[in-house]
C-alpha angles and dihedrals in degrees: 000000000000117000130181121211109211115216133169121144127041095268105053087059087064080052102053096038103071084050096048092055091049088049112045086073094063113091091210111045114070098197105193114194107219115200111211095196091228098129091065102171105112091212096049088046102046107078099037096091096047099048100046090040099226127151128252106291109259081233136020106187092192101222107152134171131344143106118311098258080052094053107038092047102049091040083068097040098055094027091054081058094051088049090045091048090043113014104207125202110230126011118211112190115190133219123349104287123127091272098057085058097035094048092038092056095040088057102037087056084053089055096245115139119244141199132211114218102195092023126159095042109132131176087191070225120134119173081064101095081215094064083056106057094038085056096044092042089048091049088057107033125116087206138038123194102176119197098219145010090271098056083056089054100051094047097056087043086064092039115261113165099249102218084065085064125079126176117234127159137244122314099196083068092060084053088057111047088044092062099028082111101046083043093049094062099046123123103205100109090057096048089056085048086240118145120210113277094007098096144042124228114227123191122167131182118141130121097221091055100030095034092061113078095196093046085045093071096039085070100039081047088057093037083057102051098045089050074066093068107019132023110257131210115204112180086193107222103227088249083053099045092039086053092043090056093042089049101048092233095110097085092049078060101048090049102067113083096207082055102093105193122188142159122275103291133224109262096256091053091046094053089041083064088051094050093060103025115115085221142341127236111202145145095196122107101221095058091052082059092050096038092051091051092036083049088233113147119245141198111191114194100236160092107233130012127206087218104058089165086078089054104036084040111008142080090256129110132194109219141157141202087292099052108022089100098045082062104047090054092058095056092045092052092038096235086119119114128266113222139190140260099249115233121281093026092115102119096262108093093113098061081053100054085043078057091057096048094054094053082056098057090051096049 
């Protein structure tokens, strides 16, 4: 059986590559890694190979950046090509980026079966494009593995057959687990001149939070006070730095001496960072997951998250400009919740979905 493994950004190659590994043993499974070229900055790309040891993509379509109408049209143009020149037979997308949607509706009009890894999160967001992609590729998938109960439940409220749906678990986990010992032994922490549990890691990204140039200071605002009570670590993300510039905000970071910059970070020194960091400020989907399984708090920028179970069971907290203090505090004071790993995220979700395949190939 030929499968292609869809990646784009740097995250759904964390997601591929624990299920890669579990795959290339099996004599009849070909698992091809194709590589959509979405995540187009050369820094953030270079190193994700090599840390998740995985081999040159079969394909690399070379899309690169764009708008999204850019991006998800000529992702089917140029993926449709690769199908017609190598017809795979099954196609898994990962995650919820243009590419997930764009690949999952090129081979389902080809009449391929795919399956959706991460399927059933939902924001109920939809000004947010990923909303969007996660709901279109769950309304045409074959298969549905979903990461946590409440995927399961979304999916049968908008009427997915259950018996297409298995529960999982979390594949980041699987990414994890698989580099703990390659993270443990990264340096990076010393060479930022950073000690376990004296400093918080912050990362954001997002449109809604860099784009906007108001909302914008209010984070560097925040970033800035609390340099005034704890050493922070900020890999700036290239939207995040370009915006910074454009905004005239970069150089009120630079000046404070507790406010470590650098540039993005490999995934083992990232989650270094995360390892040893007191507590972690973000406004991504993929670090509410970590820092739920590693029992790191969490305070994710935002109104909604796709993973509630970080937030219902986890050490993660929603918060916004009025309330983010009032948290922090309580990390700082100790007075913040613990949390608990959700179910299925053990570090063996790949041997399940391998499970799953090969219920495929019998059937």
């Amino acid at each position: 059986m030929k499968i292609d493994l869809i990646a784009a950004a740097r995250p759904n190659f964390m997601k591929i590559a624990p299920l890669y590994h579990e795959l290339k043993n099996d004599e009849e499974v070909e698992a091809r890694i194709i590589h959509t070229g979405q995540h187009y900055d050369r820094n953030m790309f270079s190193d994700i190979f090599k840390d998740l040891e995985l081999p040159s993509p079969h394909v690399s379509l070379g899309i690169g950046g764009g708008t999204h109408a850019y991006q998800v049209g000529t992702l089917m143009i140029e993926y449709e090509k690769q199908i017609l020149s190598d017809m795979p037979d099954l196609v898994i997308v990962v995650g919820d980026v243009n590419a997930t949607m764009a690949c999952a509706v090129t081979a389902k009009k080809l009449h391929i079966p795919v399956a959706h890894l991460e399927a059933g999160l939902r924001s109920f967001d939809m000004r947010m494009p990923e909303e969007i992609n996660r709901m279109v590729t769950d309304s045409i998938a074959d298969y549905f593995w979903t990461p946590s109960v409440d995927g399961n439940e979304n999916l049968v409220r908008s009427g997915i057959d259950p018996s297409k749906i298995e529960f999982v678990g979390n594949i980041m986990i699987d990414s994890l687990e698989m580099m703990r010992d390659k993270i443990e032994k990264e340096d990076i922490d010393r060479k930022l001149g950073v000690k376990r549990g004296e400093f918080v890691t912050v990362t954001f990204h997002r449109p809604s939070n860099v784009d906007n140039r108001d909302r914008l200071e209010k984070i560097v605002d925040i970033l800035v006070d609390l340099s005034k009570k704890v050493k922070v670590v900020f890999p700036i993300h290239p939207r995040t730095r370009k915006n910074l510039n454009e905004f005239n905000l970069y150089e009120k970071l630079e000046r404070e001496p507790n406010l470590i910059i650098s540039e993005p970070l490999s995934y083992k020194q990232f989650m270094k960072l995360i390892f040893e960091s007191k507590f972690v400020l973000t406004d991504s989907g993929g670090i509410q997951e970590e820092t739920t399984y590693l029992q790191i708090p969490c305070l994710t920028l935002r109104d909604n998250t796709e993973r509630p179970v970080t937030v219902t069971k986890g050490t993660n907290t929603l918060v916004n400009f009025e309330n983010i203090d009032e948290n922090i505090e309580k990390i700082l004071n100790g007075s913040y919740k613990k949390g608990e790993i959700p179910l299925l995220w053990d570090g063996k979700t790949a041997k399940r979905v391998h499970k799953e395949i090969r219920k495929i190939i019998k059937s």
